[in-house]
C-alpha positions as CSV (number, residue, x, y, z in Angstrom):
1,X,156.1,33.0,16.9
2,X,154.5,33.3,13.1
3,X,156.5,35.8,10.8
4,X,156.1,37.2,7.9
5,X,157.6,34.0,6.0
6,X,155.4,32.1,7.7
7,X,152.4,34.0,6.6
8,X,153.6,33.7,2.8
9,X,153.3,30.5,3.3
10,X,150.1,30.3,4.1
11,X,148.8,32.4,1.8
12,X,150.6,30.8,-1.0
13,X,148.7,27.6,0.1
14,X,145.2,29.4,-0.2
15,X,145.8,31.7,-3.3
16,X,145.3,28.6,-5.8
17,X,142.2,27.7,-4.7
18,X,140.7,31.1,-5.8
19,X,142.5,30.7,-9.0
20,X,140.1,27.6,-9.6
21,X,137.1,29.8,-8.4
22,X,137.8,32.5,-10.6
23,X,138.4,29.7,-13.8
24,X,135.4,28.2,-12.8
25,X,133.3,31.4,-12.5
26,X,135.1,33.0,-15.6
27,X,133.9,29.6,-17.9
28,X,130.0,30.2,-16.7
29,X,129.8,33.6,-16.4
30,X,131.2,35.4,-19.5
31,X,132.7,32.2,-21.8
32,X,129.3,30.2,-21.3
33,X,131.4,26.7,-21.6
34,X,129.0,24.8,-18.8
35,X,125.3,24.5,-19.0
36,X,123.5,23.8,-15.5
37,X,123.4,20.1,-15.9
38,X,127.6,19.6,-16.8
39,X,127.9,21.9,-13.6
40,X,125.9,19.4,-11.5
41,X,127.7,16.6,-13.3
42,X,131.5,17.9,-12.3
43,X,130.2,18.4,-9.0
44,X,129.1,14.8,-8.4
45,X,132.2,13.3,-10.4
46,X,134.5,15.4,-7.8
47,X,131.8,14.2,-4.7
48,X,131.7,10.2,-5.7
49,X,135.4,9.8,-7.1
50,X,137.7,12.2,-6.4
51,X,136.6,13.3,-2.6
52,X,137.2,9.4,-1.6
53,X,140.4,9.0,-3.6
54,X,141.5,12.3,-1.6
55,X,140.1,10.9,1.9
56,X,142.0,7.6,1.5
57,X,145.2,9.2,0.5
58,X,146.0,11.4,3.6
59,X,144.5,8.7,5.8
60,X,146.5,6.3,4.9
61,X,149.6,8.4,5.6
62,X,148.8,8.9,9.3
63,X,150.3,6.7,12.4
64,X,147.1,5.7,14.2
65,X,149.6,4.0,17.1
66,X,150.4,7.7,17.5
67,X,147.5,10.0,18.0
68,X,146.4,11.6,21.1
69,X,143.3,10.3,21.9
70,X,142.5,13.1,25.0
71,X,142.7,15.4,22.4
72,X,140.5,13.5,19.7
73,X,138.0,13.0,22.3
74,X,137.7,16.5,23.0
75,X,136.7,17.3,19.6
76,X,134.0,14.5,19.5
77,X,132.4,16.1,23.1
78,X,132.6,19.3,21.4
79,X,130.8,18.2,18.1
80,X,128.2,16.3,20.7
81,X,127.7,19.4,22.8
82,X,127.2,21.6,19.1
83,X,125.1,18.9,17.7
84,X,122.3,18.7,21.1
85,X,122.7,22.7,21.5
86,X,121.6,23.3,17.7
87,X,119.2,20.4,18.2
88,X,117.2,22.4,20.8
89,X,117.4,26.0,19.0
90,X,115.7,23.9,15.8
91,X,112.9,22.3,18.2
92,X,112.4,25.2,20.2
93,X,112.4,27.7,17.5
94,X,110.3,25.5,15.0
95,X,113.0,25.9,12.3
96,X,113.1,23.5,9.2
97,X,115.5,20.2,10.0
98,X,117.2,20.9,7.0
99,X,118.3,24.2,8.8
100,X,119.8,21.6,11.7
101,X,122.3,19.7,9.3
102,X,123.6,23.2,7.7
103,X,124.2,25.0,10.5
104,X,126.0,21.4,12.4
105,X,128.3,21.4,8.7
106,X,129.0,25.3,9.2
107,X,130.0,24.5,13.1
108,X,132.1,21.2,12.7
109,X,133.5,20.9,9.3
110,X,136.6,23.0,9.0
111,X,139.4,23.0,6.1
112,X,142.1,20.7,8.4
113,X,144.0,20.4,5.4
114,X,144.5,23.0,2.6
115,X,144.8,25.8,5.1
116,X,145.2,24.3,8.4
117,X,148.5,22.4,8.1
118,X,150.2,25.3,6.7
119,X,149.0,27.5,9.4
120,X,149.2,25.0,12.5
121,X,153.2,24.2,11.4
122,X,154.2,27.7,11.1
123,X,152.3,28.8,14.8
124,X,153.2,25.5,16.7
125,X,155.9,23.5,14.6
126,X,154.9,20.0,14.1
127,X,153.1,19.1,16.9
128,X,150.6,21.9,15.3
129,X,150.5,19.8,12.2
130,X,150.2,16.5,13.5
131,X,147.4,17.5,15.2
132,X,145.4,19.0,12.7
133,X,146.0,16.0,10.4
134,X,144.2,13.7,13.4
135,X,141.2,16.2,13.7
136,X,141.0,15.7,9.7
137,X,140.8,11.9,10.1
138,X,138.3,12.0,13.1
139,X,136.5,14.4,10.6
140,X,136.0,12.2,7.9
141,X,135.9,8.8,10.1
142,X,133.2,10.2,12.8
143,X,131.7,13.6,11.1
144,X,131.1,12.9,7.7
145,X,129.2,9.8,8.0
146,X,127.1,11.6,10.5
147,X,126.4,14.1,7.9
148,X,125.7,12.1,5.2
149,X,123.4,10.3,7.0
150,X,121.3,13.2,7.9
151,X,121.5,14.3,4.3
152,X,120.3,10.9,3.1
153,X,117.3,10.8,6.1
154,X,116.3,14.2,4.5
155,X,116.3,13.1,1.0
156,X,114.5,10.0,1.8
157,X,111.9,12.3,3.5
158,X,111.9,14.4,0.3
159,X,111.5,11.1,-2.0
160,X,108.0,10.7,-4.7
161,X,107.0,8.2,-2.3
162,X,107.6,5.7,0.0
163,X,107.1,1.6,-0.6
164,X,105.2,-0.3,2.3
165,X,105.1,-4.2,3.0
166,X,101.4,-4.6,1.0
167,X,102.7,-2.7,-1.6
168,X,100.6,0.5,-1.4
169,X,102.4,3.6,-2.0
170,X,101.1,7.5,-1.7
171,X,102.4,10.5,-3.8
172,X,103.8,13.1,-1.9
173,X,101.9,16.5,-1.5
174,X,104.3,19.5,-1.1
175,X,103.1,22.2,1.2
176,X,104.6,25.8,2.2
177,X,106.8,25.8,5.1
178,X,105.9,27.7,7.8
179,X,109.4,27.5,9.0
180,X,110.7,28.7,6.0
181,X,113.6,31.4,5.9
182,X,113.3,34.3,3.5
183,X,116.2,33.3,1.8
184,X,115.7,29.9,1.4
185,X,113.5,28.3,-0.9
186,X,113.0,24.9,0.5
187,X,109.4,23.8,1.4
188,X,108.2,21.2,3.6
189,X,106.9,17.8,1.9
190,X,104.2,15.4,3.4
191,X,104.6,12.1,3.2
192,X,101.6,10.1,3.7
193,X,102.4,6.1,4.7
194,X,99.8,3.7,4.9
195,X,100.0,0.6,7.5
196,X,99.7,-2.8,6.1
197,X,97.2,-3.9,8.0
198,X,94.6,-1.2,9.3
199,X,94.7,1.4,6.8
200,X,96.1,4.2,9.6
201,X,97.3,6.9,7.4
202,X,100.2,8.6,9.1
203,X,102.6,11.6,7.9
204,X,106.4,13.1,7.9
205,X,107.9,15.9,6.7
206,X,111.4,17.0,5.9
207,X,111.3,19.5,9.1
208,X,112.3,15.9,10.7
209,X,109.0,15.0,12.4
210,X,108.2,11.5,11.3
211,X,105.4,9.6,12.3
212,X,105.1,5.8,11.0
213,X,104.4,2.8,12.0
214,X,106.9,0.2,13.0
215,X,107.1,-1.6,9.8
216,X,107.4,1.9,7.8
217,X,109.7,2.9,10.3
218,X,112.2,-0.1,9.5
219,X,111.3,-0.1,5.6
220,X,112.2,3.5,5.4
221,X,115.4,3.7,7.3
222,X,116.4,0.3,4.9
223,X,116.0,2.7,2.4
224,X,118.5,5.0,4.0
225,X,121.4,2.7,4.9
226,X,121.0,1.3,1.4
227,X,122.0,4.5,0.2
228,X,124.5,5.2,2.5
229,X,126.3,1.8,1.8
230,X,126.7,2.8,-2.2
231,X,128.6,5.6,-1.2
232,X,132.1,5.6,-1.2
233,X,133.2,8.3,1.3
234,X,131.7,6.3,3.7
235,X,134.7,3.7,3.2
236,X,137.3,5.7,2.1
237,X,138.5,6.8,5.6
238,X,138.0,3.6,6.9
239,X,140.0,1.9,4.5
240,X,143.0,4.0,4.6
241,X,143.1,3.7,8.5
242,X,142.9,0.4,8.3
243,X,145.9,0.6,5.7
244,X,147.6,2.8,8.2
245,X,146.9,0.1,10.8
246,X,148.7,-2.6,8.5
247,X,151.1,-0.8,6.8
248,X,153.0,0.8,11.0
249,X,152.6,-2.3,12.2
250,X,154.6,-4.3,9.8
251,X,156.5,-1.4,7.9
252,X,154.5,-2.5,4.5
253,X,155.2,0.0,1.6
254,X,152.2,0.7,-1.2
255,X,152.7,-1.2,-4.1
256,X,153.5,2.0,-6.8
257,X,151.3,1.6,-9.0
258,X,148.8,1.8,-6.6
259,X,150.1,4.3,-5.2
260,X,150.2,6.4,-8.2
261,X,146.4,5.5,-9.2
262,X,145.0,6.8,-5.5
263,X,147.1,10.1,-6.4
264,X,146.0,11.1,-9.9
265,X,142.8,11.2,-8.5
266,X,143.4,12.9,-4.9
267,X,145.6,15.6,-6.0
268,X,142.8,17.3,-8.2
269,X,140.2,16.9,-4.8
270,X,140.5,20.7,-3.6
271,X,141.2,22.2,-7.2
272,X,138.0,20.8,-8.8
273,X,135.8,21.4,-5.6
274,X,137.1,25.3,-6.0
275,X,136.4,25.3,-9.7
276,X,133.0,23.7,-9.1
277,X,132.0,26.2,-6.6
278,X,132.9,29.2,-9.4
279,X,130.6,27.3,-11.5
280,X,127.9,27.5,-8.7
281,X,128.7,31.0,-8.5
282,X,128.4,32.1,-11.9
283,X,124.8,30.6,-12.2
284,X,123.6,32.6,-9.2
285,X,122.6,35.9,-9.0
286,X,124.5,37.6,-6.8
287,X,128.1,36.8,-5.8
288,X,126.8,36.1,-2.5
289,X,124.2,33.8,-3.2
290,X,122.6,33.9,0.3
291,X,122.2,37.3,1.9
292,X,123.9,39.3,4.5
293,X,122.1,37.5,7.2
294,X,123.2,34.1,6.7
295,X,126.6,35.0,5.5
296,X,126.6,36.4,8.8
297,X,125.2,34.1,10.3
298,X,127.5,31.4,8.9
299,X,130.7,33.1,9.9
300,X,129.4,33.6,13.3
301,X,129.1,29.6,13.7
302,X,132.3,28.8,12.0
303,X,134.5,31.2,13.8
304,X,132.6,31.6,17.0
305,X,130.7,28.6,18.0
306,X,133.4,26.0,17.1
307,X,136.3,27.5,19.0
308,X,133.5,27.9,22.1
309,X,132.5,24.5,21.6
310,X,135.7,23.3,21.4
311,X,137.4,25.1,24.0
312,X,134.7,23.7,26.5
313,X,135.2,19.8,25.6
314,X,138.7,20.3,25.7
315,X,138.8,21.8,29.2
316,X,136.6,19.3,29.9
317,X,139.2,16.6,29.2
318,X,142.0,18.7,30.9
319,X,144.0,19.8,27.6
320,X,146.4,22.7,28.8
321,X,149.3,24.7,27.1
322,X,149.8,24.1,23.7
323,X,147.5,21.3,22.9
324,X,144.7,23.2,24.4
325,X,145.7,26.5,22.1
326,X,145.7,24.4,19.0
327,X,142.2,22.9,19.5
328,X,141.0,26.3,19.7
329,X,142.9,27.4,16.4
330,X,141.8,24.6,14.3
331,X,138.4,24.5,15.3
332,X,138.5,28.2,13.5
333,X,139.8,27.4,10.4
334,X,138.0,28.3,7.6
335,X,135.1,26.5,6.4
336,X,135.6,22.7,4.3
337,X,135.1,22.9,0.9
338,X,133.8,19.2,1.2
339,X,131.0,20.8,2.9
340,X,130.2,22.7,-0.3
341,X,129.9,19.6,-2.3
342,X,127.4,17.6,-0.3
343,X,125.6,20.7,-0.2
344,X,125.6,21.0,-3.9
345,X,125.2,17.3,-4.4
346,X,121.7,16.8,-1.9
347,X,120.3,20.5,-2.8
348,X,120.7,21.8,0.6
349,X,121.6,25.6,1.1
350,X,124.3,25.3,-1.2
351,X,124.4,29.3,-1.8
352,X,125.2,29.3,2.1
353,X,128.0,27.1,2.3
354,X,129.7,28.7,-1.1
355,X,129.4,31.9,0.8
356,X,131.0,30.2,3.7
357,X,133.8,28.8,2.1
358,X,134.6,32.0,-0.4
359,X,134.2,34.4,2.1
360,X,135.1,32.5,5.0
361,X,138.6,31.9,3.9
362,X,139.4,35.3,2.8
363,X,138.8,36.2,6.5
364,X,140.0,33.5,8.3
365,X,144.0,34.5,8.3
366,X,143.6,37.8,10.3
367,X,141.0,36.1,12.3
368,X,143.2,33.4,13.6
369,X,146.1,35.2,14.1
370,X,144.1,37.2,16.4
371,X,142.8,33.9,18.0
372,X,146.8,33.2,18.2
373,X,147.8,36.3,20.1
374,X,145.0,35.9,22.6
375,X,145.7,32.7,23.2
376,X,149.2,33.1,23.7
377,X,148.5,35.8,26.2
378,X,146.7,33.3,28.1
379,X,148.2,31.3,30.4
């Protein structure tokens, strides 16, 4: 049963991260230290170096010859079954794409880490934490390459132009959206492709409807994976499970000054993602950036949708008792600050996952111990 000391606990791991905010916010808004452009460079310095340093470092510390794979699958048939339901609502309703990769980050990427170990150990000891600590490496290992591929597709779609095998290239002509949301200011860019060989001018858009021709089709997703292979989150969780791998297998210890390099750089990973989104907020507006609507609709998603989701793949899989109850708990945490970043990084809706994160936190620990007590009445 969680107590009181418990809940100190908990809290004492999330106060810090709004102490960042509020330096971050407090250097913009009133001592004017950071101009847009040093804003946008912290923000990629924390998303290219510090996020992968981060990722490695607790990866590396798990025992992969010990992980419950019922209950890892569970969480990858609930992603799918979130991924295909918000698939249809975007092709049905005729929303942007762009709309279909936020709203699958607000569903599936929860904060496993920062707030969910603290929280998971004091409700179900250390089976709670292990636990959470796998869905954070099937998060980055499965997840995050998922998203940053969609991220990538969509800036790709959004690029001055697209080459072609003969060399002919043709600028891109923006047009209004009609898909656009009233908060949002994204708009929907044409690309126009020629073929090499019979001059068939075809189009795509960054509402995800591409049409080109086979050897467009090929150059452009080239163009993709190229990207995705310079960035180094995409090997950071690999690498540290395949450390992890090695390292259980033969009892090999990290040489220390290793050791000590992946750390100065992991430890400042949720610090300088909290101080970058008070940056982000001091440059807005408003405090909260993207309206009541998607603010609500955010929270519904993140505290709502993921727990539904999850608790049908996991009773798909036949997780019971306290496995099943944790599932449910994590997939409620509190939205990722790393899905912040990215969004800041690619220009997607940013204002909507800073509200997430900031607002989503402050809720989440009456919200889950709610979830607890239910759950626990549950047999």
């Amino acid at each position: 049963m969680i107590g009181w000391e418990d809940i100190y606990k908990i809290v004492e791991a999330m106060l810090p991260l709004y102490v960042a905010l509020a330096l971050g916010y407090i250097s913009v808004k009133w001592l004017r230290m950071f101009k847009t452009n040093e804003c946008d460079a912290i923000n990629r310095f924390n998303c290219y170096f510090i996020i992968p340093f981060f990722t490695f470092h607790f990866t590396s510390g798990v025992d992969p010859y010990h992980m419950n794979f019922r209950f890892l699958g569970a969480d990858v048939v609930a992603k799918a079954i979130a991924g295909v339901g918000l698939a249809l609502w975007i092709r049905f309703s005729n929303k942007d794409y762009s709309w279909l990769i936020t709203s699958f980050s607000l569903a599936s990427f929860n904060n496993t880490l920062v707030v969910g170990v603290p929280l998971l150990k004091a409700m179900y000891g250390g089976l709670g934490e292990d636990l959470v600590v796998q869905s954070s490496v099937i998060q980055c290992l499965v997840w995050l390459p998922i998203l940053l591929f969609m991220l990538e597709f969509r800036r790709a779609c959004g690029s001055s132009c697209i080459n072609i095998e003969n060399g002919q290239e043709k600028q891109l002509q923006p047009m209004p959206s009609s898909t656009q949301e009233p908060q949002s200011s994204s708009t929907t860019i044409a690309i126009e492709i020629v073929s090499g060989d019979d001059d068939i001018v075809k189009s795509a858009g960054v509402d995800g409807t591409l049409a080109l021709s086979s050897s467009g089709f090929f150059s452009f997703m080239k163009k993709v994976c190229i990207r995705l292979a310079r960035n180094p989150n995409n090997y950071a969780c690999v690498l540290g499970l395949i450390w992890a791998l090695l390292a259980n297998r033969w009892n090999l210890k990290m040489p220390g000054i290793v050791e000590g390099s992946i750390l100065i750089m992991s430890k400042a990973g949720s610090g300088v993602a909290m101080f970058n989104i008070g940056l982000f907020m001091a440059l807005q507006e408003s405090v909260l950036g993207c309206g009541v609507g998607l603010c609500m609709y955010g929270m519904v998603l993140r505290f709502l949708g993921g727990p539904m989701t999850t608790a049908v793949g996991s009773l798909a899989l036949g997780l019971h008792s306290n496995i099943l109850r944790i599932a449910i708990i994590q997939a409620a945490l509190p939205q990722a600050i790393i899905s912040f970043v990215f969004a800041q990084e690619y220009g997607l809706h940013a204002n909507v996952l800073s509200t997430a994160v900031i607002f989503g936190t402050i809720i989440s620990l009456p919200l889950l111990i709610v979830y607890y007590l239910i759950l626990n009445l549950i047999h």
